[in-house]
C-alpha positions in Angstrom: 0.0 0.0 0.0 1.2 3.2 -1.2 0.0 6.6 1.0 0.1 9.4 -1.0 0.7 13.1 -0.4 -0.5 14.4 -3.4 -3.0 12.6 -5.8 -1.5 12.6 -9.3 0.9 9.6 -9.3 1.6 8.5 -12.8 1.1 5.3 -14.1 4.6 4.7 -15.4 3.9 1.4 -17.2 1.5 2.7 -19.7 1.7 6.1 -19.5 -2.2 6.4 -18.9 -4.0 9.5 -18.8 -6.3 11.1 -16.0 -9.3 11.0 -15.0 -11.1 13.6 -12.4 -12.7 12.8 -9.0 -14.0 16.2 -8.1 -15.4 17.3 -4.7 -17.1 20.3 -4.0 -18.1 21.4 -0.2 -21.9 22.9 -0.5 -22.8 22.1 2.7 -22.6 23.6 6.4 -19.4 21.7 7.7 -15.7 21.3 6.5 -15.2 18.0 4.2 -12.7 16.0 2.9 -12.2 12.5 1.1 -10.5 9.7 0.6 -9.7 7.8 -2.6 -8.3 4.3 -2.8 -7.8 2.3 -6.0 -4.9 -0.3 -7.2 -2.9 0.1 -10.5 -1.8 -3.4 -11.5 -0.6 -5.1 -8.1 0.3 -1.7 -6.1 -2.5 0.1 -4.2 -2.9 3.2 -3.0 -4.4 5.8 -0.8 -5.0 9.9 -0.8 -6.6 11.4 1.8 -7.6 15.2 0.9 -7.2 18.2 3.5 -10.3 19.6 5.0 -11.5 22.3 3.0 -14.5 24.4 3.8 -18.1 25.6 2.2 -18.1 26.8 -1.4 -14.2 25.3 -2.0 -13.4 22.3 -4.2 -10.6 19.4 -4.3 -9.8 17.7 -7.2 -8.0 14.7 -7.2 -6.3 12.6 -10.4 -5.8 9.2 -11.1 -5.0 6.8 -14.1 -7.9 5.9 -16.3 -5.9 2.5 -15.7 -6.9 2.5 -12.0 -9.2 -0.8 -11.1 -11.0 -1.5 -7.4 -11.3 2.5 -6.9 -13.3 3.6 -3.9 -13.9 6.7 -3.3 -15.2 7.8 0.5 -16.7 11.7 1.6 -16.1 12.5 5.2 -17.8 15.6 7.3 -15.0 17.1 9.2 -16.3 16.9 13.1 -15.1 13.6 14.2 -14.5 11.9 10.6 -17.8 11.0 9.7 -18.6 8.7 6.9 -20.9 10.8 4.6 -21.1 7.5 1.5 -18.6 5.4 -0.1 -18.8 5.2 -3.7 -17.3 2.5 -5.4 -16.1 1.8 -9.2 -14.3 -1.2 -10.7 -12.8 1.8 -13.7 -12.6 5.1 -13.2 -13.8 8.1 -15.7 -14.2 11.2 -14.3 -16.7 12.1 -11.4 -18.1 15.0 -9.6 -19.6 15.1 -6.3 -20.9 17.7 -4.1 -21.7 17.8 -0.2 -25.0 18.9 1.3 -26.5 19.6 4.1 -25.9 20.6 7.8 -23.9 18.8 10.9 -27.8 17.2 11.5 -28.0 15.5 7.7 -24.5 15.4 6.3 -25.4 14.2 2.8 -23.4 13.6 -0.7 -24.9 13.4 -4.1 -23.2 13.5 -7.8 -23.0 16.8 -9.1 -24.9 17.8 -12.2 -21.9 17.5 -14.6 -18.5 17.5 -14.9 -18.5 20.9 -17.5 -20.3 23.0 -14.9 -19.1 21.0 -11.4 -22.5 22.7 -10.2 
């Protein structure tokens, strides 16, 4: 298992271009995620910083990237918000809602807008 400081590692074998996991805070609470995911027999983990309402993280990966997981914490006691799971990756967009009473997470409306 490789932890990672920042999230664009490359995938040196085939050269493999990125795809997007986009996260944008809309709700009342700090946020941050994690994203795990293997790249032929290595895995590895990214955990984002915090980041507050109305900011953004954007994390890339290889489109060659298999077993991703992708999980959105609310930042008061790292609470699991929802896990979202993918056996490829293409590029994704969510968005966090909500108050510290009904932490939520949905996909955002598209990638273009990140709405």
């Amino acid at each position: 298992l490789y932890i990672i400081k920042k999230c664009k590692i490359n995938d040196l074998e085939t050269q493999s271009p990125f795809s997007d996991i986009y996260v944008k805070n809309h709700a009342g609470y700090n946020t941050f995620f994690t994203v795990s995911y293997e790249i032929g027999a290595e895995e590895y983990f990214y955990e984002s910083p915090s980041f507050p309402i109305g900011n953004s993280h954007i994390c890339e990966i290889p489109q060659t990237s298999k077993n991703i997981e992708i999980t959105i914490y609310a930042d008061f006691g790292r609470q699991k918000i929802k896990e979202y799971n993918y056996s490829t990756i293409t590029n994704k967009c969510f968005k966090t809602t909500g108050s510290l009473f009904n932490a939520g997470s949905t996909n955002c409306i598209g990638m273009n807008n990140r709405e």
